[in-house]
C-alpha positions in Angstrom: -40.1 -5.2 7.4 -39.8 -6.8 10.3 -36.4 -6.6 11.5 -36.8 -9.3 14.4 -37.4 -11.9 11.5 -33.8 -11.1 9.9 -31.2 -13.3 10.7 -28.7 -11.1 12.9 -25.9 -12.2 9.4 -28.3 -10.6 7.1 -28.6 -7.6 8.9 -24.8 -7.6 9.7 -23.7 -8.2 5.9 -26.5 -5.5 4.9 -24.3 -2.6 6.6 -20.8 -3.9 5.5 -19.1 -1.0 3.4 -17.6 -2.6 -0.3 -16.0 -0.6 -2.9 -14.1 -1.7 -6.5 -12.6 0.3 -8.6 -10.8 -0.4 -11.9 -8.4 2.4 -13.8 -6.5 1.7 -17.1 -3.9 4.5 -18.5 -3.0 4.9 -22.1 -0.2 6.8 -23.6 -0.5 9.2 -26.4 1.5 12.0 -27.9 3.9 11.5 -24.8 1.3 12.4 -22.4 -0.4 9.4 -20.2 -4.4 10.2 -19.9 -7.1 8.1 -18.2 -8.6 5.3 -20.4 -11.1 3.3 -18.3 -12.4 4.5 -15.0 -14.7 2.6 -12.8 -16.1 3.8 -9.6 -18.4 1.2 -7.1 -19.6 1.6 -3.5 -17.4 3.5 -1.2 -14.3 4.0 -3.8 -13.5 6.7 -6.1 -10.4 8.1 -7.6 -9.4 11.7 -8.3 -6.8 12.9 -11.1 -6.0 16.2 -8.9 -2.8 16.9 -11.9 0.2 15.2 -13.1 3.3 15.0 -10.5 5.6 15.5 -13.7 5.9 16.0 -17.7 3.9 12.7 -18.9 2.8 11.4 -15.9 -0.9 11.1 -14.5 -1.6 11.1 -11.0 -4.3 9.4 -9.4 -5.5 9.7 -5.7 -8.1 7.4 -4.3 -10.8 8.5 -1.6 -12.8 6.1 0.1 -16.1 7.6 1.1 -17.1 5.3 4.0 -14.0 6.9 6.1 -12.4 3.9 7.3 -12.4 0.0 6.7 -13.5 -3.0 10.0 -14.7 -6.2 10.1 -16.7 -7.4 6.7 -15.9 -4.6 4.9 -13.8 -5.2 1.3 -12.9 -3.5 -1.1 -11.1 -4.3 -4.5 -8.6 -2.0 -7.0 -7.6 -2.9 -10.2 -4.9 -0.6 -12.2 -3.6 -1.3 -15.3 -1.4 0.7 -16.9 -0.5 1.1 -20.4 2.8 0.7 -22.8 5.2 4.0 -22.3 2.3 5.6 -20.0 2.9 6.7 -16.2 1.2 6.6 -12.9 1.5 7.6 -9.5 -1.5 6.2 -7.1 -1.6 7.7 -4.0 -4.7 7.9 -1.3 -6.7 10.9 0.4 -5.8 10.0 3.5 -3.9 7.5 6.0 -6.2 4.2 5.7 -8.2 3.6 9.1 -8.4 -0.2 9.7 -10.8 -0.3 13.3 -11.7 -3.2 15.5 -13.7 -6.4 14.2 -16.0 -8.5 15.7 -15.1 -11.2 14.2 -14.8 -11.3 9.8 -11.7 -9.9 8.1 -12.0 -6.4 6.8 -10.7 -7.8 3.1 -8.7 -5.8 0.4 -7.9 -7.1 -2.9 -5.2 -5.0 -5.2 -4.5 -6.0 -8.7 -1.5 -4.0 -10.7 -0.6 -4.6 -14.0 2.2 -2.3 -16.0 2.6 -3.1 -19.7 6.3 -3.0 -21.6 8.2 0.8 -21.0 5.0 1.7 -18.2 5.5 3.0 -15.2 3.6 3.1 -11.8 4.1 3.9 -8.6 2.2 2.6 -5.5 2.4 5.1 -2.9 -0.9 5.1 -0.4 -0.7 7.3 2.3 0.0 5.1 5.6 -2.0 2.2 6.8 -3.2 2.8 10.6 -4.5 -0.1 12.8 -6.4 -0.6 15.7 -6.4 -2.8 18.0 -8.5 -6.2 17.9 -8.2 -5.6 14.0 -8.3 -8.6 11.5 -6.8 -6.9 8.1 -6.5 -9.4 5.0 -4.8 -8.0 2.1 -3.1 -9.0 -1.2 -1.8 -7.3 -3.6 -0.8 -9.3 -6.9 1.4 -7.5 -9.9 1.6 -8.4 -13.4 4.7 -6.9 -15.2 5.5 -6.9 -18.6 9.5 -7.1 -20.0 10.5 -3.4 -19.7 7.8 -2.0 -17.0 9.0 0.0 -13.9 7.5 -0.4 -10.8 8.1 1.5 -7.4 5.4 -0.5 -4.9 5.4 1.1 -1.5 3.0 0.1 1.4 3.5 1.3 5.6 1.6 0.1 8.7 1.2 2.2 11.6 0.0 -0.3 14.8 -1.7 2.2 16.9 -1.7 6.1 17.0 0.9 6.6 20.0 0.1 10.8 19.7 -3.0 10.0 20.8 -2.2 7.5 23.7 -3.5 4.1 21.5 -2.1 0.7 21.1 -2.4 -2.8 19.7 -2.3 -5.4 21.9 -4.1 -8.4 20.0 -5.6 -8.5 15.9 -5.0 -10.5 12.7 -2.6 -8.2 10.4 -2.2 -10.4 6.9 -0.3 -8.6 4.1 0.6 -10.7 1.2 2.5 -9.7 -2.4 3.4 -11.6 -5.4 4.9 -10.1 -7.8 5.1 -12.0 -11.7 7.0 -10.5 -14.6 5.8 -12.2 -18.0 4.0 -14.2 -15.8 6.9 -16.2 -14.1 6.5 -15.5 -10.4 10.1 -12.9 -8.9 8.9 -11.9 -5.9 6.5 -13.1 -2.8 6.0 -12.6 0.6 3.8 -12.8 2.9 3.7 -10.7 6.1 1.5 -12.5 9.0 0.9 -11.2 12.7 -1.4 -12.7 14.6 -2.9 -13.2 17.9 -0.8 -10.8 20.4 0.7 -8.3 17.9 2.1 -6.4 20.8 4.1 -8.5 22.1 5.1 -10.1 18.3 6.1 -6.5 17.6 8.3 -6.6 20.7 10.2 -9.0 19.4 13.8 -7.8 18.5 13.3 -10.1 15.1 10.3 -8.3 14.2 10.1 -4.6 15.4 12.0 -4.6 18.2 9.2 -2.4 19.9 8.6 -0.4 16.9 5.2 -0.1 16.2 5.7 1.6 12.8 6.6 -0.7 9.4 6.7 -0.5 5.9 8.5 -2.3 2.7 9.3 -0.8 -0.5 9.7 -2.6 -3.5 11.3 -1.2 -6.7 12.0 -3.1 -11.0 13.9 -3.0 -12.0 16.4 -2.3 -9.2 20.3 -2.5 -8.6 23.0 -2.1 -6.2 23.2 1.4 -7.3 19.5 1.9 -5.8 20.6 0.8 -2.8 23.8 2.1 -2.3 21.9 5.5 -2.5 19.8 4.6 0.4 22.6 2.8 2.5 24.5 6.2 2.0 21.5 8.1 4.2 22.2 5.8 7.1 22.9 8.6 9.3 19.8 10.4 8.9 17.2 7.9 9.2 14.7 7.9 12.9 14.7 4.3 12.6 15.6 1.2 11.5 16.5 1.0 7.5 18.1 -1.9 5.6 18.1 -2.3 1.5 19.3 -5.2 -0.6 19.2 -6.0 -4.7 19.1 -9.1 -6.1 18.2 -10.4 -9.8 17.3 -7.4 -11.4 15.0 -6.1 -8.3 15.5 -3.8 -5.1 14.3 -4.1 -1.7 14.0 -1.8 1.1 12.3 -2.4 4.8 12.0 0.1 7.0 10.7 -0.4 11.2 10.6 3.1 13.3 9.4 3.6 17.1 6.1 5.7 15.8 4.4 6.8 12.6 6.5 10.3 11.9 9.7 8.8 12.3 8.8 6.2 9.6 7.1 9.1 7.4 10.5 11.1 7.5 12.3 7.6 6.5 10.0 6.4 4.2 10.1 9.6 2.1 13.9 9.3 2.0 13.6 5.8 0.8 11.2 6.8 -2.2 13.0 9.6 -3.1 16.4 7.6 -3.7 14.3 4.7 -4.9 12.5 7.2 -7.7 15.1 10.2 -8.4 11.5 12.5 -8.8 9.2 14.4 -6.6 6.2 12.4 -4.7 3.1 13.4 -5.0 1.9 16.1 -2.9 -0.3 14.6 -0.5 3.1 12.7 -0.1 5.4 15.9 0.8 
């Protein structure tokens, strides 16, 4: 072949990692067990044991060891009546510099009537000049419980890095029976570093995360408001119509690791998975 006669896209395109997978859980005799599992490009998924008595765990590895420009990559879990799952990842997720495309990720969750997942990935790291477009979109039955967890960390400041300038787009809806209860849309863009020095945003934090849990009440919050005192950073936590919501903004990636698990564990009343610990 000759490579000179390959349009500079082609050959870009051509090296671009993609990955899909696509998991469905079923219940039976009290125990939840893997139904569907699909596995494409980079993406696979590992059932390492279950966190607790019925529930399955599931952690995802991606293969091509970080995400940038072009890339994307697409999950689909569906989980069935009266079963459980806990998703968790390998590792912290490496977004890196683009050249110019979006590194894309799709998520789709859907949690039939008395299911249960949890969304828990490891932490999302970014570098600078990164353009991240994700979105994750829910589908709840009446009934389901859902604990949907996602953190940023905008640079590694142990290792001297920081993020001066990207794209960082992170958008959820959330329907139950298909009538939309929760959406937002988080968008940084241009110069994040100075964004994230905004007292409104970070106030020089450069670490982030929201937590979502349904059905969710004051009592879910009150537990969290009570570990004020404890918390490296910046927590606050509100309920409203049958949900709960907690935000969390620290100065670097351990402090919001040490806050984050707090959050969950109120959030949940059980143990995290142990990549999670």
């Amino acid at each position: 072949m000759n490579l000179r006669a390959v349009p500079h896209s082609e050959i870009f395109a051509g090296n671009r990692a993609t990955g899909h997978i696509a998991v469905s859980v079923e219940a039976k005799d009290g125990v939840s067990r893997r139904g569907r599992v699909h596995e494409d490009g980079s993406l696979r998924v590992r059932f390492p044991n279950s966190t607790n008595a019925g529930t399955l765990e599931a952690v995802i590895v991606n293969t091509a060891g970080g995400m940038t420009g072009g890339d994307r990559f697409e999950l689909d879990i569906t989980v069935g009546a009266d079963a459980r799952l806990t998703v968790t990842t390998a590792a912290a997720e490496k977004i890196y510099r683009s050249l110019g495309p979006d590194t894309e990720i799709g998520i789709k969750l859907s949690v039939a009537t008395c299911g249960t997942l949890a969304w828990l990935p490891q932490e999302t790291i970014v570098f600078d000049e990164v353009r991240l477009r994700r979105t994750i979109d829910v589908d709840l039955a009446g009934g389901a419980n859902l604990v949907l967890a996602e953190a940023a960390i905008f640079g590694r400041s142990a290792m001297g890095e920081t993020v001066t300038a990207g794209r960082f787009f992170d958008r959820w809806r959330v329907r139950l029976d298909g009538a939309l209860i929760f959406a937002e849309t988080i968008r940084l863009d241009g110069g994040i570093g100075a964004q994230l020095a905004q007292r409104a945003i970070a106030a020089g934090g450069i670490a982030m995360a929201s937590v979502l849990k349904i059905p969710g009440d004051e009592e879910a919050v009150a537990a969290i408001r009570e570990m004020q005192d404890s918390f490296a950073g910046e927590v606050g936590a509100s309920s409203w119509n049958g949900l709960a919501a907690a935000r969390l903004v620290a100065a670097d990636g351990a402090a919001l690791r040490h806050d984050l698990t707090s959050v969950l564990t109120a959030f949940r009343a059980g143990p995290l998975p142990r990549l999670l610990d």
